[in-house]
C-alpha positions as CSV (number, residue, x, y, z in Angstrom):
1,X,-143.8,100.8,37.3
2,X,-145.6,99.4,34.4
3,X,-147.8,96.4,35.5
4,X,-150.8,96.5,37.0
5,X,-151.1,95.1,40.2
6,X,-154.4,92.9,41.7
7,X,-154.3,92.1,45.6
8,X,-155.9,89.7,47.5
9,X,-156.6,90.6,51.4
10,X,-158.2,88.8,53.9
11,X,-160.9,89.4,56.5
12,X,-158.9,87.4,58.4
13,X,-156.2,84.8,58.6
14,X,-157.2,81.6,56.7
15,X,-159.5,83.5,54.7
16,X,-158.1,82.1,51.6
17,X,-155.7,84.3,50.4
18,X,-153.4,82.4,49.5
19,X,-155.0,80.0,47.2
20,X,-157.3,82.3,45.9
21,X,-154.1,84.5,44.8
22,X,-152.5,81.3,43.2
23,X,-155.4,80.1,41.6
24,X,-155.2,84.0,39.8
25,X,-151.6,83.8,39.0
26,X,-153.0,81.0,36.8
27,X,-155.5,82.7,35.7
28,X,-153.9,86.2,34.8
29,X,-151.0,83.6,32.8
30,X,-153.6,82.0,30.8
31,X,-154.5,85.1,29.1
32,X,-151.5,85.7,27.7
33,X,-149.9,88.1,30.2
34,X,-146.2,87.9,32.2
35,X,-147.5,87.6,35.6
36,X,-145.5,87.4,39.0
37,X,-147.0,87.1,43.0
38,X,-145.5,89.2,45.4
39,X,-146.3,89.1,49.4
40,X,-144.1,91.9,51.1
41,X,-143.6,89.6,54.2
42,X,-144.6,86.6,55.1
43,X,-144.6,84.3,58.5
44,X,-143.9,81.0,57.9
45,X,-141.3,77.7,58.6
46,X,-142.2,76.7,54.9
47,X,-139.9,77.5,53.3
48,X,-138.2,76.8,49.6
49,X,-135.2,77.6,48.1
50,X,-134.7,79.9,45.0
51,X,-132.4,82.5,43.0
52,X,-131.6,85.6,44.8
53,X,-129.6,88.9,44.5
54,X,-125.9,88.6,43.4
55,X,-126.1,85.2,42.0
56,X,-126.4,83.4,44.9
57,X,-129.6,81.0,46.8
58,X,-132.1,82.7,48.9
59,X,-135.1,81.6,50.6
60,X,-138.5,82.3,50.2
61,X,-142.0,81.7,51.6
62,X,-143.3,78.4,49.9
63,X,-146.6,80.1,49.1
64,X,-145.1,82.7,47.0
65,X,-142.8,79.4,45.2
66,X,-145.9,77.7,44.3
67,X,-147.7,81.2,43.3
68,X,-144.6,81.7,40.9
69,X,-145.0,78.3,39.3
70,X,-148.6,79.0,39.0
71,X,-147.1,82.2,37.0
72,X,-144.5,80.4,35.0
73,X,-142.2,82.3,36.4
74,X,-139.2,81.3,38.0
75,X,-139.1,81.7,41.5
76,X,-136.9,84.6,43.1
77,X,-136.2,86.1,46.5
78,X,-138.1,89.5,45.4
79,X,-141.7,87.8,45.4
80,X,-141.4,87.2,49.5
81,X,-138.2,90.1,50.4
82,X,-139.3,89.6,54.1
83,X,-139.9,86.1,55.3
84,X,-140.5,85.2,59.4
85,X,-139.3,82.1,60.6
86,X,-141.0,81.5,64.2
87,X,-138.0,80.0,66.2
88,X,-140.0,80.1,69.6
89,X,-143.4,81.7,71.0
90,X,-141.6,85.1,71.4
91,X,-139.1,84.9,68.4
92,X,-138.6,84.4,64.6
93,X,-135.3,84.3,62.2
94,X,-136.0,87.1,59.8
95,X,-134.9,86.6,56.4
96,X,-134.7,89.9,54.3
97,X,-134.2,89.3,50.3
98,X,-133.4,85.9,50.7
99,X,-130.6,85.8,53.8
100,X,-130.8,86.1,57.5
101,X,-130.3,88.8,59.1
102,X,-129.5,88.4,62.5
103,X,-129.6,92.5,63.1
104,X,-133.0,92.6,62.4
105,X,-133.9,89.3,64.7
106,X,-133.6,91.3,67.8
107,X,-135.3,94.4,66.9
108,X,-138.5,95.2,68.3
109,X,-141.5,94.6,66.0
110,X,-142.6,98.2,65.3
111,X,-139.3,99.6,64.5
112,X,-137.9,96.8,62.5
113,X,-141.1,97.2,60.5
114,X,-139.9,100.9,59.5
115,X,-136.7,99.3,58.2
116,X,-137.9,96.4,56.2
117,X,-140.4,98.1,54.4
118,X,-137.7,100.1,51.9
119,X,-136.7,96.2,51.0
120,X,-139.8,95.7,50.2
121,X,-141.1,98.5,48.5
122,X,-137.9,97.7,46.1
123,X,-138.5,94.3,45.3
124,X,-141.8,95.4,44.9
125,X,-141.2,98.4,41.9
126,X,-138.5,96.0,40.7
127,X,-141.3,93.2,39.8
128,X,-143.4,95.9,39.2
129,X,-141.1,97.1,35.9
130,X,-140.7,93.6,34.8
131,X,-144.1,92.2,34.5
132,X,-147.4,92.8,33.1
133,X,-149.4,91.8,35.9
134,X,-148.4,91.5,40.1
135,X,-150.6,89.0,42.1
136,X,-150.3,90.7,45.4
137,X,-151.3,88.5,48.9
138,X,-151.7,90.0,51.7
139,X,-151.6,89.1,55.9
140,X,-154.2,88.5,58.1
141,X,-156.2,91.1,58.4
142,X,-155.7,95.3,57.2
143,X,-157.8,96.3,59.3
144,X,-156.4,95.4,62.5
145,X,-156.7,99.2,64.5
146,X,-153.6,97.9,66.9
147,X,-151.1,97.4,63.8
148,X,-152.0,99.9,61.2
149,X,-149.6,102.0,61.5
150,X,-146.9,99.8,61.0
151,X,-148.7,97.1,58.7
152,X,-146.5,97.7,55.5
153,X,-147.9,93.8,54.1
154,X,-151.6,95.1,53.8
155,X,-152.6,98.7,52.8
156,X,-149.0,100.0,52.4
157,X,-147.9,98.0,49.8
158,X,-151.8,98.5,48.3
159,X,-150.7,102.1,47.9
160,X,-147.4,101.9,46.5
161,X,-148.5,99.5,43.6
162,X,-152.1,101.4,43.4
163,X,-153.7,97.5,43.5
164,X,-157.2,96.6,42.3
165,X,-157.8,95.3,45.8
166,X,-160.1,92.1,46.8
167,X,-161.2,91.3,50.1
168,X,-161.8,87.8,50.8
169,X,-164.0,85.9,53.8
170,X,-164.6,82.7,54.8
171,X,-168.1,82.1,54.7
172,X,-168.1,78.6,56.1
173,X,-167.2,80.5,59.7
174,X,-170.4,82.2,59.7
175,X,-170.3,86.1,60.0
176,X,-169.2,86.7,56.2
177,X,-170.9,90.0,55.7
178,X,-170.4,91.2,59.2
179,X,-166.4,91.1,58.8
180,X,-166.5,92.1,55.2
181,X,-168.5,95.2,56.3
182,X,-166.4,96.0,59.3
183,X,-163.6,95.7,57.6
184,X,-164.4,98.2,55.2
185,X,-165.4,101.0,57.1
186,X,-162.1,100.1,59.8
187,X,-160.0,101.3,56.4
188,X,-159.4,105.0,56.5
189,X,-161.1,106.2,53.1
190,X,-158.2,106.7,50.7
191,X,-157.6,103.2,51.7
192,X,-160.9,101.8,51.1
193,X,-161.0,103.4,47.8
194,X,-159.2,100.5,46.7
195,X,-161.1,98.0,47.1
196,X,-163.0,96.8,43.7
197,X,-164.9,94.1,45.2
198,X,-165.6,91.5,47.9
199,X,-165.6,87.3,47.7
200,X,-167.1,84.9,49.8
201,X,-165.3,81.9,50.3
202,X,-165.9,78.2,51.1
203,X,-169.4,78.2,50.2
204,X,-171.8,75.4,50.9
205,X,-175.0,75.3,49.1
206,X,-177.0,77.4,46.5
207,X,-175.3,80.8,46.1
208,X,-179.0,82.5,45.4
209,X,-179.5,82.3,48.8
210,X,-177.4,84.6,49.9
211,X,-179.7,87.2,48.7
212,X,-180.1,90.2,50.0
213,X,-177.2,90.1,51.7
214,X,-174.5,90.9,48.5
215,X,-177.2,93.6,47.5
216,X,-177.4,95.1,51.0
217,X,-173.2,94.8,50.9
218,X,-172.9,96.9,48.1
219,X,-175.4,99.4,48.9
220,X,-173.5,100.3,52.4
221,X,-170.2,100.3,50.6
222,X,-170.4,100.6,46.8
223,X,-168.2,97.5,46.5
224,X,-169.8,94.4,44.6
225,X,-169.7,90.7,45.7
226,X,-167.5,89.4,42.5
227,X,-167.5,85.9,42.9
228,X,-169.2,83.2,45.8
229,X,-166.3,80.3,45.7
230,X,-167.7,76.9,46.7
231,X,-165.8,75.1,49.3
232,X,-162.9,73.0,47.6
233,X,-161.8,69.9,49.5
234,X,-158.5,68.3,47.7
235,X,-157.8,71.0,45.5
236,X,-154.1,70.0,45.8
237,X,-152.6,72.9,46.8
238,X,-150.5,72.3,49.9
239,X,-152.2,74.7,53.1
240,X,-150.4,78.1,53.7
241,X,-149.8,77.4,57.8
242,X,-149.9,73.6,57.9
243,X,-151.5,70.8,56.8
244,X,-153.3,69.5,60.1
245,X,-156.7,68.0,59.5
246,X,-158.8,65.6,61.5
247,X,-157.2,62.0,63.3
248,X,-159.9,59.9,61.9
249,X,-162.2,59.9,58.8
250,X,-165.3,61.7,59.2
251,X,-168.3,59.5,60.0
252,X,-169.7,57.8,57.3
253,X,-167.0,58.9,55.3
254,X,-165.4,56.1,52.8
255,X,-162.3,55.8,52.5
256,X,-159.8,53.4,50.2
257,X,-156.8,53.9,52.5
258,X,-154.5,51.1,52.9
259,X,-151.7,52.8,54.5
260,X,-151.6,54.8,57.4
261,X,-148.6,57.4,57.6
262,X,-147.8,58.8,61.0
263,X,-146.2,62.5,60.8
264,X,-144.6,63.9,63.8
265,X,-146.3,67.1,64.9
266,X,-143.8,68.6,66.9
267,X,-144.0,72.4,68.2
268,X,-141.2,73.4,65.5
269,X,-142.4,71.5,62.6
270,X,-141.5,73.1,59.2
271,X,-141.4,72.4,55.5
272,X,-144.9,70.6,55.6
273,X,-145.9,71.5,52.3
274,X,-143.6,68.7,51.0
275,X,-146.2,66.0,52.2
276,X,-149.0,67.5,50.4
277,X,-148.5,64.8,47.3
278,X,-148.9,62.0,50.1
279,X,-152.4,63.1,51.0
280,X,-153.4,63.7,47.6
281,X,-152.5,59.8,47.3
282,X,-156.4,58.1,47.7
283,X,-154.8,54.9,49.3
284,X,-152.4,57.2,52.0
285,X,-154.1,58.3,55.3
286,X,-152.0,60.9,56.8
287,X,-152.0,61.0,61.0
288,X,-150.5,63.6,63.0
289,X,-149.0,62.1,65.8
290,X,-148.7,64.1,68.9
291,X,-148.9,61.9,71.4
292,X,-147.5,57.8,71.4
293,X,-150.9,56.1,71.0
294,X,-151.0,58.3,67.3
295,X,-148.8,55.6,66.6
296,X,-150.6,53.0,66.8
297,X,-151.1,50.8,63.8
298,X,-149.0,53.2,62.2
299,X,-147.1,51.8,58.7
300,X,-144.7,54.3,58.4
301,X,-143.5,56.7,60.9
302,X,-141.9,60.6,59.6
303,X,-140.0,62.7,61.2
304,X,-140.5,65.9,59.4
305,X,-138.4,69.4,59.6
306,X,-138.0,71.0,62.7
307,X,-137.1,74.6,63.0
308,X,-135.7,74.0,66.3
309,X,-134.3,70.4,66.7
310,X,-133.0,70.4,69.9
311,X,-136.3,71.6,71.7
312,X,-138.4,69.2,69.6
313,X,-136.4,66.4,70.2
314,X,-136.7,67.5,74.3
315,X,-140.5,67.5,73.4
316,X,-140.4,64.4,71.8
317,X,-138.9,62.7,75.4
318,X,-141.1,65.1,77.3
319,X,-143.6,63.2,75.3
320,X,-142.9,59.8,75.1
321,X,-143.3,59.5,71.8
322,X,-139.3,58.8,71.5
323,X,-140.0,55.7,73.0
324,X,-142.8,54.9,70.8
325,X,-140.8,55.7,67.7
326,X,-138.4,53.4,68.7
327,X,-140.7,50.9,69.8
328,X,-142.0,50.7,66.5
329,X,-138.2,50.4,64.4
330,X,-137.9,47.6,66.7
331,X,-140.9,46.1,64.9
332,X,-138.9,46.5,61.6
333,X,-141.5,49.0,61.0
334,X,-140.6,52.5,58.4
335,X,-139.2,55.6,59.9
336,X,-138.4,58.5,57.6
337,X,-136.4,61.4,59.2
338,X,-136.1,64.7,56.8
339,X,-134.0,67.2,57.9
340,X,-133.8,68.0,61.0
341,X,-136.2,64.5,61.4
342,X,-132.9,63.3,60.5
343,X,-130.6,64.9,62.9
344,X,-133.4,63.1,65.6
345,X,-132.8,59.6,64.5
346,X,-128.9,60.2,65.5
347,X,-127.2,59.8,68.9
348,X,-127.1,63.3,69.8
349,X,-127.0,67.1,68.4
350,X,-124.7,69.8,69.4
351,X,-125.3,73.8,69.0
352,X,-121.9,75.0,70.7
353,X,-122.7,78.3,68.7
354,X,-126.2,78.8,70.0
355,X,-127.1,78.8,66.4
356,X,-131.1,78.1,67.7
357,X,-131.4,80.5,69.8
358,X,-133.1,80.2,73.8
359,X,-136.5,79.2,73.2
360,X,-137.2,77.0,76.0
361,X,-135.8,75.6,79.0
362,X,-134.4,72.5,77.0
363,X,-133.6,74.0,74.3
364,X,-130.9,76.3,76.2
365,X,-128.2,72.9,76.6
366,X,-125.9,72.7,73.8
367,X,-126.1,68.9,73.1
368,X,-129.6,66.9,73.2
369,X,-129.6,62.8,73.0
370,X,-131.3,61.8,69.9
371,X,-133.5,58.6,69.1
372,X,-130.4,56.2,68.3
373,X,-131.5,54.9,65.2
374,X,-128.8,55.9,63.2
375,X,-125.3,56.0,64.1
376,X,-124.7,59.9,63.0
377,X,-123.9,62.9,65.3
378,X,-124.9,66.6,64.5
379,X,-123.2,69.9,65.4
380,X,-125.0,73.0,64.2
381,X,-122.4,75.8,62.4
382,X,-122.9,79.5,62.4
383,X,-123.5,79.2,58.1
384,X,-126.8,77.8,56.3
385,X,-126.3,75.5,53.7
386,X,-129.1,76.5,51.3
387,X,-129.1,74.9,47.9
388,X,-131.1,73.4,45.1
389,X,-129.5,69.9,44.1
390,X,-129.9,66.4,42.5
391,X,-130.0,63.2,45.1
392,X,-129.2,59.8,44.4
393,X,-129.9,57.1,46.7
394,X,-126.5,54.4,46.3
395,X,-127.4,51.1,48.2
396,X,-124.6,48.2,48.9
397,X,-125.6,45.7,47.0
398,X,-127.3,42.1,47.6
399,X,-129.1,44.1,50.3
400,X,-132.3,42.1,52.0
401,X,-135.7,44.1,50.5
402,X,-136.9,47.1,52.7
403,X,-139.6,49.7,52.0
404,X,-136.9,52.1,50.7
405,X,-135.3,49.1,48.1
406,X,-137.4,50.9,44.9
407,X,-135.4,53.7,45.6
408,X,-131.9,52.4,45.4
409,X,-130.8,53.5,42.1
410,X,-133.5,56.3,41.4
411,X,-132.5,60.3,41.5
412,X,-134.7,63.5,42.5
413,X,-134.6,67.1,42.8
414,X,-134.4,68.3,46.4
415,X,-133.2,71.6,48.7
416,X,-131.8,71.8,51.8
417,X,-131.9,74.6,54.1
418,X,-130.4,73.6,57.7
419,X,-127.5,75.1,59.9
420,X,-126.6,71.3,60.6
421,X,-123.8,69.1,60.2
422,X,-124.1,65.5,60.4
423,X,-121.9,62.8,59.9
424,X,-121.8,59.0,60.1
425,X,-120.0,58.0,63.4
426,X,-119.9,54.5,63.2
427,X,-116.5,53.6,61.4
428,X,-117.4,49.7,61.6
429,X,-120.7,49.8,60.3
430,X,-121.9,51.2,57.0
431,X,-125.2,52.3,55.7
432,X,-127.3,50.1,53.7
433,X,-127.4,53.0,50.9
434,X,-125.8,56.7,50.6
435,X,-128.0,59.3,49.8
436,X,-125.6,61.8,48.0
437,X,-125.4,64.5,45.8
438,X,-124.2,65.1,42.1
439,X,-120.9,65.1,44.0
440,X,-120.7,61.9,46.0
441,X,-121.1,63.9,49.3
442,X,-123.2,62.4,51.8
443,X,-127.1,63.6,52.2
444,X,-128.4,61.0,54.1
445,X,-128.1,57.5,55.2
446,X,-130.5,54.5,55.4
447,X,-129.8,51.3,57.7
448,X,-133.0,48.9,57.2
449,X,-136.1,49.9,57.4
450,X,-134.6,53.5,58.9
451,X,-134.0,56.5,56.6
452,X,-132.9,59.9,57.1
453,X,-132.1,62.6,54.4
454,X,-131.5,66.6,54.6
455,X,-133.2,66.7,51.2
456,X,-136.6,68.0,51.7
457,X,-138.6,67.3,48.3
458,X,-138.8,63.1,47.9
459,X,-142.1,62.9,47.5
460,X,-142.5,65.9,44.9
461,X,-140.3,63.5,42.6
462,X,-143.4,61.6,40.5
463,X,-140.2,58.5,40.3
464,X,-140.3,58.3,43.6
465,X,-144.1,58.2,43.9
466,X,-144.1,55.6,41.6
467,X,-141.5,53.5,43.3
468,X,-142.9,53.7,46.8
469,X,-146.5,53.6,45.8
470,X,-147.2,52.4,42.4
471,X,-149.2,55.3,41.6
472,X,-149.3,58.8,40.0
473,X,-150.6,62.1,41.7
474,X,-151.8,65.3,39.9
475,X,-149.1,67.5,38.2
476,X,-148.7,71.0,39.7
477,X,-149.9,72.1,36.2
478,X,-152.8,70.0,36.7
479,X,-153.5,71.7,40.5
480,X,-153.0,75.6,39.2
481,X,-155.5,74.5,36.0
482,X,-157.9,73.1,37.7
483,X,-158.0,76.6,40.3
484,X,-157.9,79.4,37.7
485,X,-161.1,77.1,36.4
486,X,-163.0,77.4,39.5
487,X,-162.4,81.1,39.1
488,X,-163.7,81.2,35.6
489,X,-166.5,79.3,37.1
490,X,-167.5,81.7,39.6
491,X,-166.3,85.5,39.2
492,X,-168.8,87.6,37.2
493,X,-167.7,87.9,33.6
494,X,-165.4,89.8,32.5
495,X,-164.5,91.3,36.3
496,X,-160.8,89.5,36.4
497,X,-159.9,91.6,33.5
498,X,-161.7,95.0,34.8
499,X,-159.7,94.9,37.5
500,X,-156.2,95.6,35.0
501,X,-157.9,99.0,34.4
502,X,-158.1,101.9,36.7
């Protein structure tokens, strides 16, 4: 293994690793040097799609996607070998180097730990050999007593790459130096030798305050506080678990928001990260609707990606809000449906296969009634379609003017990832405009003011953007820049570099 290898763990979940480690993926490529992330396994229904082993697709974590653009790198299934994909409270789909395996879903944890590790360890020496530098993010916590023993995201993989190791806390919750402390001395020693230095994170206020406390930090554990990050609201960068913030503007907050988007937060939801150009849009308010009235005075209404369609869409009746979302396309009002969004706007979805698994009561039936807002019916097949492609939005022409009219004509990148087959089922009535591929084959359908695509990625496209909104948002370029500047900013002098050297 010839690259060195700098790791970011956490004190605790939303600690910040994940920024922090793509903000240094930036930061390491600036400099000159061939740079790739790497998180040995990740839990998480955001998911993209990218190059994997043996020429074909595989999927991968989205944080360790956007940590390989922030490389300039391309993307490939041995930056996240392990990804989780929570199907219920009590299961996930396990995806090893990029493809499920359905062997390793039904393990128990501890012992299916022992038998992922070797994938990742590979993946790990094999980026290892072809780059100067690894980013390395870790999960949760490495201290954690309970899981130790089988933890091979945290300290394991520290080990076998001998990392220059960072340990990150979120000031803002109060109890920084407590939990960077107690973290430390939790680590068995050859562990904790590891550790080059400590950053506090989401800082409010003058950093000279803190004083004595870094001083005090380093004298109990000979590790020094490298950087104080201030708190970075908007930074662009879509959020690791989610993108839920508050249902109204903060008091006495000002906002320029003309439009009001309503997103669908069911229990499943997945591929959020795809909205994050929406609320980086100064005239977009994003809601998360969980209940009807978080419709209200809704413009738009989006049905995002489920990873378990059936149950959310028994949630969504449980709920009410099916009614709502109807009641509002009966106002001629947008709805968006992505995914498995889409397979919800349809009559019904069928899983004769059982390809979602048992997760709750309503989700054990093989066929669920769908909102009825498009004339399509989904089965669910054993295979995962799991591609990269071009879209193309083909409308019938002489069409009265919807929301979605700027698109007719225009073209994006997208992927899909779903087990679901849908087709039109209405031989006497036909869409408004196709949604296709390169091909001609059907990816979605829109009738109105109601759309529905398995494309997840419209509103990365700038085109689109433009055409629904008549604005521009920041370039990724522009996102990773403006992070590996806040760490120039704020790390001592010279410490990124120290830690390349033993």
């Amino acid at each position: 293994m010839s690259a060195r290898a700098v790791m970011v763990l956490g004190t605790s979940s939303g600690a910040g690793k994940s920024w922090l480690s793509t903000a240094l993926c930036r930061w390491y490529a600036r400099q000159g040097l061939k740079v790739a992330p790497f998180k040995a396994q990740n839990m998480s229904n955001n998911a993209r799609v990218v190059p994997g082993l043996h020429a074909e697709l595989g999927e991968i974590g989205s944080a360790q996607y956007f940590q390989a653009l922030a490389a300039q790198a391309q993307p490939d299934v041995r930056m996240n070998p392990v990804l989780l994909k929570p199907e219920c409270d009590t299961a996930s789909q396990v995806v090893v180097m990029g493809q499920v395996r359905r062997d390793y879903s039904t393990m128990p944890w501890r012992s299916r730990s022992e038998l992922l590790w070797p994938h990742a360890r590979e993946a790990l020496a094999s980026l290892m050999a072809d780059h100067d530098v690894v980013v390395i993010e870790g999960a949760g916590s490495p201290a954690e007593i309970n899981l130790h023993d089988n933890d091979f995201v945290n300290m394991r993989t520290a080990l076998a790459a001998q990392a220059a190791c960072l340990l990150v806390t979120d000031i803002d919750r109060g109890g920084a130096f407590a939990h960077l402390y107690g973290t430390h001395q939790l680590l068995p020693a050859h562990e904790r030798a590891l550790l080059r230095g400590f950053v506090l994170n989401r800082f409010r206020g003058d950093a000279a305050l803190l004083e004595p406390g870094p001083s005090q930090l380093q004298a109990l554990t000979g590790a020094p506080t490298l950087a104080v990050l201030p708190m970075l609201r908007g930074h662009g960068l879509p959020e690791e678990d989610g993108l839920y913030e508050e249902q109204a503007p903060l008091a006495g907050l000002i906002t320029t928001a003309t439009r009001r988007i309503a997103i669908v937060a069911y229990p499943h939801i997945s591929n959020l990260d795809e909205f994050q150009p929406l609320r980086n849009l100064p005239d977009v308010r994003i809601v998360w609707a969980r209940q009807p009235r978080d419709l209200d005075g809704a413009d738009w209404v989006i049905l995002p990606g489920s990873k378990h369609t059936r149950a959310d869409l028994a949630w969504l009746h449980a709920q009410g809000l099916s009614g709502a979302i109807q009641a509002h396309a009966a106002q001629g009002r947008p709805v968006l449906g992505i995914c498995g969004g889409l397979q919800m706007l349809g009559q019904c979805v069928q899983d004769p296969h059982g390809v979602e698994g048992l997760g709750d009561a309503a989700a054990v039936a093989t066929s669920s009634v769908g909102l009825g807002l498009l004339p399509i019916e989904t089965h669910f097949a054993p295979a995962k379609s799991l591609r990269a492609v071009r879209v193309a939005c083909r409308a019938t022409p002489d069409l009265p003017a919807t929301v979605w009219s700027t698109l007719h004509g225009l073209s994006f990148e997208g992927y899909e990832i779903h087990h679901g087959q849908t087709r039109w089922a209405a031989a006497q009535a036909l869409p408004d405009a196709l949604i296709t591929d390169d091909a001609g084959a059907p990816l979605g359908w829109q009738l109105g003011q109601i759309m529905g695509l398995y494309v997840h990625g419209l509103f990365e496209s700038p085109a689109v953007l433009r055409a629904l909104f008549g604005q521009h948002v920041r370039t990724l370029d522009a996102v990773f820049d403006g992070l590996a500047d806040v760490l120039d900013q704020h790390f001592q002098p010279g410490s990124l570099m120290h830690l390349l050297h033993p």
